[in-house]
C-alpha positions in Angstrom: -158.4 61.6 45.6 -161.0 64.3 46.1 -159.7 68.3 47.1 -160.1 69.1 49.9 -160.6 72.5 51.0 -160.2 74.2 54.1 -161.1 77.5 55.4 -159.2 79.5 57.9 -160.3 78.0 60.6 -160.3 74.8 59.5 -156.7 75.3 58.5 -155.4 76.6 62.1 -157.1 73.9 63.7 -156.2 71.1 61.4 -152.3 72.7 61.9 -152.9 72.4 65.9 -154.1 68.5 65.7 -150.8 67.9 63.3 -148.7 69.4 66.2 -150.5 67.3 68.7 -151.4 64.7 67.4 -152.1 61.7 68.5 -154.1 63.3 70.6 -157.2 62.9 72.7 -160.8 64.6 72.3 -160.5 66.4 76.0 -156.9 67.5 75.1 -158.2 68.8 71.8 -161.3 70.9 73.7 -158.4 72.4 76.5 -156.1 72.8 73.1 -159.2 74.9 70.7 -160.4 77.0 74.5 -157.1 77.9 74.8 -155.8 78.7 71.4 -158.7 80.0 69.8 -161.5 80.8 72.7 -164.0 78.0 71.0 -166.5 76.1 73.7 -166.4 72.2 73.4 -169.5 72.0 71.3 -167.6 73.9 68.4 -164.1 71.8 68.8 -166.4 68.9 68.1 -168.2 70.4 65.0 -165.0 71.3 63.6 -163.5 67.8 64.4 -166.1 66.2 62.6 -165.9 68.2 59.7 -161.6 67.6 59.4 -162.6 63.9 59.5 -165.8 64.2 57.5 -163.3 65.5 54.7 -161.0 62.8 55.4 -157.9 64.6 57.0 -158.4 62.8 60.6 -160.0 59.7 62.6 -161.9 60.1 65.8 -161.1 56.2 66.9 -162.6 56.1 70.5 -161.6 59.7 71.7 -158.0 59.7 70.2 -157.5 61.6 67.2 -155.2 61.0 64.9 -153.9 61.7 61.4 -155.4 60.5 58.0 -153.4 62.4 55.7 -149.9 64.1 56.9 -149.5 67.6 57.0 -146.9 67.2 54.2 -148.7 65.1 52.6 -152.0 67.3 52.6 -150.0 70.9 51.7 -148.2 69.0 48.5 -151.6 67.6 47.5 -152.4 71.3 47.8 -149.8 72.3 46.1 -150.1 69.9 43.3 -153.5 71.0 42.9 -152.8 74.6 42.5 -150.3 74.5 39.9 -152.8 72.0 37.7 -155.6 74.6 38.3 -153.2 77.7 37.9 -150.5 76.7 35.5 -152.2 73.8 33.9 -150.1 71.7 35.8 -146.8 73.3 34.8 -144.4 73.7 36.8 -142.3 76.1 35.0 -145.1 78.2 34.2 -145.7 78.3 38.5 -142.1 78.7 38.6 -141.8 81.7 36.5 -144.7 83.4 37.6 -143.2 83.3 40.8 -139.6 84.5 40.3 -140.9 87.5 37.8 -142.6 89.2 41.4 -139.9 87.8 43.8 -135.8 87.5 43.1 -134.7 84.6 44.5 -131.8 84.7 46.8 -128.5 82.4 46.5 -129.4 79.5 48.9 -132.9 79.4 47.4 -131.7 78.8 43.7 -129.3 76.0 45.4 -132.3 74.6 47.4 -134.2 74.4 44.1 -131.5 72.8 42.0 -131.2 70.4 44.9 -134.6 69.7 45.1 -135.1 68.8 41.1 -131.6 66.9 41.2 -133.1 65.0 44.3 -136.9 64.6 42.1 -134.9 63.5 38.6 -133.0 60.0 40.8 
């Protein structure tokens, strides 16, 4: 699958329609006027744009989901460490925990998590 990228205010919008979601193109406009001050015309261009990139379906004025917001911040993710770390995780790893110490129940979180990714 392609990357998608998303700017900052594709990102808070895309975040509102997760929250929502499934959720109508009039809720969406009420949603974006009150959230971020944007007039219809500009919920719509946005809209179209999330959907253009394949994130969400318009189907008849309901909007709903394509990809997860899980699902969209791992592919992220993924992405990140193969463009960063040439996919290695370890290398990510250890970037990270050389700047930030991490704190008992994160190392446990961690160690559960790979336990949890090696079954």
């Amino acid at each position: 699958m392609a990357e998608i990228q998303l700017g900052t205010v594709e990102s808070c919008f895309a975040d509102l329609i997760w929250e929502k979601e499934p959720v109508t193109t009039g809720e969406l406009v009420k949603l974006a006027s009150d959230a971020f001050s944007w007039k219809r015309t500009t919920t719509y261009t946005v809209l179209r744009r999330l959907c253009d990139k394949g994130l969400f379906q318009n189907n008849k004025g309901t909007v709903t989901a394509l990809l997860s917001r899980d699902e969209f911040y791992a592919r992220q993710s993924r992405e990140y460490v193969d463009q960063t770390f040439a996919g290695s995780l370890p290398a990510f790893l250890a970037a990270f925990t050389s700047q930030k110490k991490l704190s008992p129940e994160e190392i446990a979180e961690i160690r559960d998590l790979i336990d949890r990714a090696g079954e």
